[in-house]
C-alpha positions, 0 to 999 in steps of 0.5 A: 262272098260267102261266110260258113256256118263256122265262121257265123258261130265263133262270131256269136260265141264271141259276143256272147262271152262279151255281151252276156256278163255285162248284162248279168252285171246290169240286172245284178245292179238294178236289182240290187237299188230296187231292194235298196229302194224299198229298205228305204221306204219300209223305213220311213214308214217306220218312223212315220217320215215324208221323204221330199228329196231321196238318192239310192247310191252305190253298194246299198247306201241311200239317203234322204231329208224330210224337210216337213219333220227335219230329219236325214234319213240315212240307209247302209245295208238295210241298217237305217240311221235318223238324224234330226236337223235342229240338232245339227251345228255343221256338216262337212265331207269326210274321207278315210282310208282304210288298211286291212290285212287279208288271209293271204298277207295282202294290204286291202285298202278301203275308201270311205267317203261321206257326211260328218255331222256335228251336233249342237248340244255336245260338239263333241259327239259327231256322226260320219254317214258315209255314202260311198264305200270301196276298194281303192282305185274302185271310186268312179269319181263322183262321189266327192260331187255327190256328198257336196250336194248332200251337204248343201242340200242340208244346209239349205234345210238348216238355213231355210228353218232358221228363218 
């Protein structure tokens, strides 16, 4: 049985086309969380916060608690939110749509998930800190999981400085 030369580059040809973008993606991605990382931390630095418990997510978000100062640390495309805990009543999911007209005329639909954070002093003002954001159909399915464990990690924070 012999295989030609032709036969050998069409197959690397066509593993490459395969295999070579799917690599490009993977690096683009890690280095895309280790930028994010390092937003994150340069901002705790900035203000001086101890960070026990971080998550780098998806499309440049991150969030984090410093349980010693009690406060979030929330981080959305280099643009970095604090939010101290003795000042939240309660904190629960939030999911928008969004609808968006492109140039072309199309509808651009746009998931937004996330916390929403409610203040004791003014129960009015409210925060949504959102953690996932994309296109429709773009959600892989976690994320909903994702921000309850957010929720409750906050929470247990909240009810751990109470006693």
């Amino acid at each position: 049985m012999e295989i030609d030369l032709t036969s050998i580059i069409i197959g690397i040809v066509a593993l490459s086309t395969f295999f070579i973008p799917i690599g490009i993606h993977e690096f683009s991605q890690k280095f895309k969380l280790k930028k994010t990382r390092k937003s994150f931390d340069d901002a705790a630095k900035v203000y001086d916060l101890h960070i026990d418990n971080m998550e780098v997510l998806r499309n440049g978000f991150a969030i984090g608690i410093d349980t010693q100062n009690h406060c979030i640390l929330h981080l959305k495309n280099q643009k970095e939110t604090v939010i101290e805990l003795d000042d939240i009543q309660n904190c629960k999911l939030f999911k928008d749509l969004r609808s968006e007209t492109a140039d072309d005329g199309t509808k651009l639909h746009t998931v937004r998930m996330g916390i929403h954070i409610i203040f004791k002093q003014n129960r009015s003002l409210e925060i949504k800190l959102p953690l996932f954001e994309g296109k429709e159909g773009s959600i892989f399915g976690d994320e909903e999981a994702t921000i309850q464990r957010w929720i409750y990690k906050i929470h247990s924070v909240l009810k751990e400085s109470i006693k």
